[in-house]
C-alpha positions as CSV (number, residue, x, y, z in Angstrom):
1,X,-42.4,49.9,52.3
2,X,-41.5,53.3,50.2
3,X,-39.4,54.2,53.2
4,X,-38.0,50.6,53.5
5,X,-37.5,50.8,49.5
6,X,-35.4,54.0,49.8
7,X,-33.2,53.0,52.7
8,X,-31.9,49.9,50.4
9,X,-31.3,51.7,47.7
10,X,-29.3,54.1,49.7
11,X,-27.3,51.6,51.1
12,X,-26.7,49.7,47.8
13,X,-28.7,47.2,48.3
14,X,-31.3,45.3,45.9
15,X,-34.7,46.4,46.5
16,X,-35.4,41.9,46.3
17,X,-34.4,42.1,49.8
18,X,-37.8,44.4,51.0
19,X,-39.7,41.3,49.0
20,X,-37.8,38.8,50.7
21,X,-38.5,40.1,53.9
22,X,-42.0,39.2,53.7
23,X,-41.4,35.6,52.9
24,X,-43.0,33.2,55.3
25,X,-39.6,31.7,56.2
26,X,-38.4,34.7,57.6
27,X,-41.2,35.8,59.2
28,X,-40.9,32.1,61.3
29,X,-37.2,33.1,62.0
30,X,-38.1,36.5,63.5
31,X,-40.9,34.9,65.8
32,X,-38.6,31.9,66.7
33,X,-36.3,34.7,67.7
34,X,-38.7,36.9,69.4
35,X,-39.8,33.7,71.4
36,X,-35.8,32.8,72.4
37,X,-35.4,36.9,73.6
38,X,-38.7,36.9,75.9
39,X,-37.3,32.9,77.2
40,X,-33.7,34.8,77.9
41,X,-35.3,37.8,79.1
42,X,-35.1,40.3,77.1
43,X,-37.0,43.2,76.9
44,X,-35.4,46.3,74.9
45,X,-32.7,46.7,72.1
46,X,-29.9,46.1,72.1
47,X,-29.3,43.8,74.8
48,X,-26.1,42.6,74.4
49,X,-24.4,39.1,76.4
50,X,-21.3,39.1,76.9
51,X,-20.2,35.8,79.0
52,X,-23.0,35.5,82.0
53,X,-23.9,39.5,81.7
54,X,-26.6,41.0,80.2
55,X,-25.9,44.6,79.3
56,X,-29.2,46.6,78.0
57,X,-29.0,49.6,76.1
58,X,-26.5,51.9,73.8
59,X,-25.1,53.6,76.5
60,X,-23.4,50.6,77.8
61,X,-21.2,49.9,75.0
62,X,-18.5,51.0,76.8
63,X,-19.3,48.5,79.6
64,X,-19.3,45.6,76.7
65,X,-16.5,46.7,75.2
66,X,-14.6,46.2,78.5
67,X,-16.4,42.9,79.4
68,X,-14.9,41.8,76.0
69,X,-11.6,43.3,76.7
70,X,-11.2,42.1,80.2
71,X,-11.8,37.6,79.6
């Protein structure tokens, strides 16, 4: 959480939000959205959809960047 603490403050950002974080609200979000990425088939980050393609990993940017460019 010190680390956590320090990156927000770095960033300008209240310190509330590390405390938030914890709430049990969001804590149900990030396993509802854990459950939708295993359903979809994810399984690293970022995976990125673009249309009907899945593109997995930073090094394909450049490939999103197109898909988005090309439709």
């Amino acid at each position: 959480d010190t680390v956590l603490a320090d990156v927000l403050a770095e960033q300008g950002l209240p310190a509330q939000r590390l405390a938030d974080s914890h709430a049990p609200a969001v804590q149900q979000r990030c396993d509802a959205n854990t459950e939708q990425a295993i359903a979809t088939g994810v399984f690293g980050a970022p995976t990125i959809f673009v249309g009907g393609e899945v593109f997995w990993g930073q090094d394909r940017l450049d490939w999103v960047r197109d898909a988005l460019t090309s439709s």
